[in-house]
C-alpha positions as CSV (number, residue, x, y, z in Angstrom):
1,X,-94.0,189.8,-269.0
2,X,-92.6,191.0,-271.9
3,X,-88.9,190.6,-273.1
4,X,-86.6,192.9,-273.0
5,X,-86.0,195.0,-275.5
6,X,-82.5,194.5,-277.8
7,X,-80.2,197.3,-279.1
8,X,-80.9,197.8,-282.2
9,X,-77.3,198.2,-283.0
10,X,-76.3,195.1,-281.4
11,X,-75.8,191.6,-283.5
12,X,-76.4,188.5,-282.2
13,X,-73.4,185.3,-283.3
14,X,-76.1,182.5,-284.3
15,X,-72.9,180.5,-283.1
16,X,-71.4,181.9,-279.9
17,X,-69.3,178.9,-279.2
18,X,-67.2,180.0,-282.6
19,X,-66.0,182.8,-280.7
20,X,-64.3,180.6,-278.2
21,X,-63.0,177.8,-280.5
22,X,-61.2,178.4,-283.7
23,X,-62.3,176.0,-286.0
24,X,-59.9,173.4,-286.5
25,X,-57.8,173.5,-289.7
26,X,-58.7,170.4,-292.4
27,X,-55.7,167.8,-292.1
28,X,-53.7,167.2,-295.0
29,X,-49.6,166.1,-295.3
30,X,-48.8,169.8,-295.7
31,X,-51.2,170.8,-292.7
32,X,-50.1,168.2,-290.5
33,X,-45.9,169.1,-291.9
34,X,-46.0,172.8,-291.1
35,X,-47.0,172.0,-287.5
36,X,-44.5,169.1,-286.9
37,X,-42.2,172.0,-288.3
38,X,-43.3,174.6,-286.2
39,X,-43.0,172.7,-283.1
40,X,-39.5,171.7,-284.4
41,X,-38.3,175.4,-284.3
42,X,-40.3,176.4,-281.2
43,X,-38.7,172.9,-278.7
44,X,-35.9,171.4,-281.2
45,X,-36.4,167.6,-282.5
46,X,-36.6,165.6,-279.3
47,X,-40.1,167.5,-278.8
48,X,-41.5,165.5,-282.1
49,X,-43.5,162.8,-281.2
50,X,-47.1,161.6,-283.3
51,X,-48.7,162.0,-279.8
52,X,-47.0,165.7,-279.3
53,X,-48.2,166.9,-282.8
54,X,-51.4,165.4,-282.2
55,X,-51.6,167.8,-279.5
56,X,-50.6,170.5,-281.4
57,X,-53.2,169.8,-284.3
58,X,-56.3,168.2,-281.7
59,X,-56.4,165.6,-283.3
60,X,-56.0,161.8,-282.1
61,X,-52.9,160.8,-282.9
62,X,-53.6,158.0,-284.7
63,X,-55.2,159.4,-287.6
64,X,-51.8,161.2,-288.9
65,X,-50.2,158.2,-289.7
66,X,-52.8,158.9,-292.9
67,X,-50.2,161.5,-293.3
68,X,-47.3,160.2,-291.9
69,X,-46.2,157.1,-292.0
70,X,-43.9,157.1,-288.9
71,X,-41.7,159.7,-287.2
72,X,-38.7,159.1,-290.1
73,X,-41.3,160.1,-292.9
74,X,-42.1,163.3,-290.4
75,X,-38.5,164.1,-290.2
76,X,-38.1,163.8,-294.2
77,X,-41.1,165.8,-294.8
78,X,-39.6,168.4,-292.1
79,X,-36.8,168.3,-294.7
80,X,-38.9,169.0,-297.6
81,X,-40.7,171.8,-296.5
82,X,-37.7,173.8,-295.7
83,X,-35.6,172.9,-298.7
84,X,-38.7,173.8,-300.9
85,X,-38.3,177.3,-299.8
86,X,-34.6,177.6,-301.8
87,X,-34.7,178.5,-305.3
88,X,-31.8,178.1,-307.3
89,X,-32.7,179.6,-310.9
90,X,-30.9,177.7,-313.7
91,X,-31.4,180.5,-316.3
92,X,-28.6,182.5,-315.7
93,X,-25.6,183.7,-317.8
94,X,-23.6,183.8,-314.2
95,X,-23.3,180.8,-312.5
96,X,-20.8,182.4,-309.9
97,X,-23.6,184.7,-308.9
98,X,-26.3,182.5,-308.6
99,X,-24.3,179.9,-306.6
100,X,-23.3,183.0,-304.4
101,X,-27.5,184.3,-303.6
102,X,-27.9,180.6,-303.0
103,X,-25.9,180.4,-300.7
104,X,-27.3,183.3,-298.8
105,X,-30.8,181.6,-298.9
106,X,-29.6,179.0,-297.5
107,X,-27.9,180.4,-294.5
108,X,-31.2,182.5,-294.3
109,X,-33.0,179.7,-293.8
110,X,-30.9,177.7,-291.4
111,X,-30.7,181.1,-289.5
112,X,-34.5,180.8,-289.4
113,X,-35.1,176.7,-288.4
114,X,-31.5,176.0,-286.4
115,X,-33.3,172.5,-285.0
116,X,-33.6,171.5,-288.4
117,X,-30.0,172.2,-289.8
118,X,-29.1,168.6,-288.1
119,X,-31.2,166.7,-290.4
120,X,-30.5,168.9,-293.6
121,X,-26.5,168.2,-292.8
122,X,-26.9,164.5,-291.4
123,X,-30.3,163.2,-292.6
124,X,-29.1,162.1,-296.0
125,X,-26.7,160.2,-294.6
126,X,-29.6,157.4,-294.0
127,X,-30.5,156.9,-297.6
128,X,-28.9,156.4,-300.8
129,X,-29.3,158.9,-303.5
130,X,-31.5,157.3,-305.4
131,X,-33.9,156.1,-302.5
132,X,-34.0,159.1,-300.9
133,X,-38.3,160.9,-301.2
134,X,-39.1,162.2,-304.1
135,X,-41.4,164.4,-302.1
136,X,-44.8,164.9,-301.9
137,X,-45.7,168.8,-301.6
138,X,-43.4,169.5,-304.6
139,X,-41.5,167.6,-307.4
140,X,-38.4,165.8,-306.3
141,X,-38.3,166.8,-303.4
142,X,-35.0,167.0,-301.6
143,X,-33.2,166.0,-304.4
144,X,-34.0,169.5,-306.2
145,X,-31.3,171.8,-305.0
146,X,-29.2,168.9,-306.6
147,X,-30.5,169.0,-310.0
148,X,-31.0,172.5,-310.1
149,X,-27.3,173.2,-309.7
150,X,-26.3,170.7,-311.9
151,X,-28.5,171.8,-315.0
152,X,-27.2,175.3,-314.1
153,X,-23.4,174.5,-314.1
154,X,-23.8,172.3,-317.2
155,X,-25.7,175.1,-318.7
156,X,-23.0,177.5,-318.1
157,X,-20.2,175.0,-320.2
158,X,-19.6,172.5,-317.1
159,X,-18.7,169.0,-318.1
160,X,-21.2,166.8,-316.5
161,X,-18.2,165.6,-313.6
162,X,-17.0,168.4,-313.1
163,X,-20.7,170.1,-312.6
164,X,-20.8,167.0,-309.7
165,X,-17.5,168.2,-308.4
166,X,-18.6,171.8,-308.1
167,X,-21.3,170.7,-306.2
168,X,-19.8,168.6,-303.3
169,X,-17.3,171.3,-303.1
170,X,-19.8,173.9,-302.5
171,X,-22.4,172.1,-300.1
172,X,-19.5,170.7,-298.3
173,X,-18.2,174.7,-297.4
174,X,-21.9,175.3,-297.2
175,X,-22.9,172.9,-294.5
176,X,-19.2,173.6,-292.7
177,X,-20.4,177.2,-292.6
178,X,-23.7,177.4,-291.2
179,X,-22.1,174.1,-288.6
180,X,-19.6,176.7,-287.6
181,X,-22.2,179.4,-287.8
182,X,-24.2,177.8,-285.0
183,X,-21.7,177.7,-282.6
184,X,-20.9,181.1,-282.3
185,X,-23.8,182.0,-280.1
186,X,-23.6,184.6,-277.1
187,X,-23.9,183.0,-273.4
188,X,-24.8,186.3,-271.6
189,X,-25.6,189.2,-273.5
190,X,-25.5,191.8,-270.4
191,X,-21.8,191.3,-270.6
192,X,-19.6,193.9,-271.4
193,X,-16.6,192.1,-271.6
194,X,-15.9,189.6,-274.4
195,X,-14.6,186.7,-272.0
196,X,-17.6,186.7,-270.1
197,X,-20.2,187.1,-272.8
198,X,-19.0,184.0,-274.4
199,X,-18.8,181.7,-271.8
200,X,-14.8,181.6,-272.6
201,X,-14.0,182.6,-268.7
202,X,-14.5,179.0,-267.6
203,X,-11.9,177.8,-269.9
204,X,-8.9,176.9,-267.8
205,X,-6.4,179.4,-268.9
206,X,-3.5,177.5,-268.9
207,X,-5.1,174.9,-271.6
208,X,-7.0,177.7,-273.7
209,X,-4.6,180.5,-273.7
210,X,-5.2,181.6,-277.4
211,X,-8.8,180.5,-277.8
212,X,-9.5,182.8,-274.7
213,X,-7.3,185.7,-276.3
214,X,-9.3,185.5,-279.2
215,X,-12.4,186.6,-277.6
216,X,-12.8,190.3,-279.5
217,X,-12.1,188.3,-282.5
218,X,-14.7,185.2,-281.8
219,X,-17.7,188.0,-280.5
220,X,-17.1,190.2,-283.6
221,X,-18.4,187.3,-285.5
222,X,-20.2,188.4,-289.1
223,X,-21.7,185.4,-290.5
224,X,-22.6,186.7,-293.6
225,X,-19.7,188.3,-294.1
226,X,-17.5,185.2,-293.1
227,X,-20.0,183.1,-295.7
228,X,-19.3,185.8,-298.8
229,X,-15.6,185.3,-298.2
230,X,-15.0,182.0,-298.0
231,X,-17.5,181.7,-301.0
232,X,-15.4,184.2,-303.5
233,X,-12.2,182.1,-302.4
234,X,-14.4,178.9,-303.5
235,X,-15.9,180.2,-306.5
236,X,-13.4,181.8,-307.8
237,X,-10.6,178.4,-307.4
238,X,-13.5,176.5,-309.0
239,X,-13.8,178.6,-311.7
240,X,-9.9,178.5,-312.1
241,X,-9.4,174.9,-312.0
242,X,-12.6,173.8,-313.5
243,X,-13.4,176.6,-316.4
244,X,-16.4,175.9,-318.3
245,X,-15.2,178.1,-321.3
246,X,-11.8,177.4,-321.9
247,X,-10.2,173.7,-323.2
248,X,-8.6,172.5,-319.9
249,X,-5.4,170.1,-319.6
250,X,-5.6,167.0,-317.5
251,X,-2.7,167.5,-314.2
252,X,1.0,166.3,-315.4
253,X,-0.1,166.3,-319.1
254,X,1.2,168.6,-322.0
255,X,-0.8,170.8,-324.1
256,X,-1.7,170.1,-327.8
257,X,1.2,171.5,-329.8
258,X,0.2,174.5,-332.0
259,X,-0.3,173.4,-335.4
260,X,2.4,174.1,-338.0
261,X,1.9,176.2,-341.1
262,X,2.1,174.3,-344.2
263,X,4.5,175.4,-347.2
């Protein structure tokens, strides 16, 4: 009997089961850190687990602790791969500006990975400076932001101290922003009403009366606007205090006398 004839037009996969399984990606640290990631900002923290990624990846568990070495090291590698995404330049003739786009990154991308501003607020908190990973998908790690800013405020005239001082002043409004930031989420958006669409209706009135009047005010929220203010205040009493061009004069201390003319 013969065979059937085949369209001409018409060609056969050599592998049809390709077309029904995607070929699994190679496991490396970055592979297997992008997923635990991804997973982070799809079900929040409590959803990573080795067996969970696993899952994710098809993989047996077991063979990511090659990449892994427990769920900490996941959670500091989570870390890295979302600090390595802000750049802070250290080239720049305006320090004020840089710090300001900086800080825009950064609420960017805690905008963009909310489950993960916990660790990026609370996770250093676990590990001295000095032990904290150096990082393995780019050079230092979490400690880059740190450096950067530092050989960027000494560049622009900064004592080394005060360079330090700038920069816990600066993270610390930058974490208590995007903390702040996060809270001022919308309970029903089908509201019309500012009460009800921000949950502030089950508030007992006579224990809340001006966090419920402030409703309009609390639903009109502008983050980024809110962040660019608060950072000009900062920035601009930094640079006032702490000015990198100018001789400054220690608090409750006199200033050089001006040099007398000789005869």
């Amino acid at each position: 009997m013969p065979s059937p004839t085949t369209d001409p037009n018409t060609v056969e996969d050599p592998t049809p089961t390709s077309r029904t399984k995607a070929r699994r990606p190679r496991l490396s640290r970055e592979v297997v850190l992008t997923t635990a990631l991804a997973l982070v900002d799809a079900e929040g923290l409590e959803a990573l687990s080795m067996r969970r990624l696993g899952a994710e990846l098809e993989r047996d568990p077991m063979g990511l602790y090659r990449y892994a070495k427990n769920r900490a090291d996941l959670l500091d590698g989570i870390t890295e791969v979302v600090l390595e995404k802000l750049v802070i330049p250290t080239d720049g003739v305006d320090w004020q500006q840089q710090l300001r786009r900086t800080a825009h990154d950064f609420r960017d991308l805690a905008l963009a990975h909310p489950h993960v501003v916990p660790l990026l607020v609370t996770r250093p908190l676990s590990t001295p400076l000095g032990l904290r990973p150096l990082g393995t998908l780019r050079p230092l790690g979490t400690l880059r932001p740190l450096e950067n800013i530092l050989d960027l405020l000494i560049g622009a005239g900064f004592a080394p101290a005060d360079a330090l001082h700038v920069y816990r002043a600066y993270y610390g409004y930058l974490y208590g922003h995007i903390l702040n930031e996060l809270q001022e989420f919308v309970v029903d958006e089908e509201e019309n009403e500012a009460l009800l669409r921000l949950g502030l209706h089950r508030l007992p009135a006579r224990s809340f009366p001006r966090l419920r009047a402030m409703a309009p005010v609390l639903a009109d929220y502008d983050g980024a606007g809110e962040l660019e203010a608060g950072i000009t205040i900062l920035l601009g009493g930094l640079a006032a205090q702490l000015n990198p061009t100018a001789p400054r004069t220690l608090p409750g201390s006199m200033p050089d006398p001006a040099p007398q003319e000789s005869s």
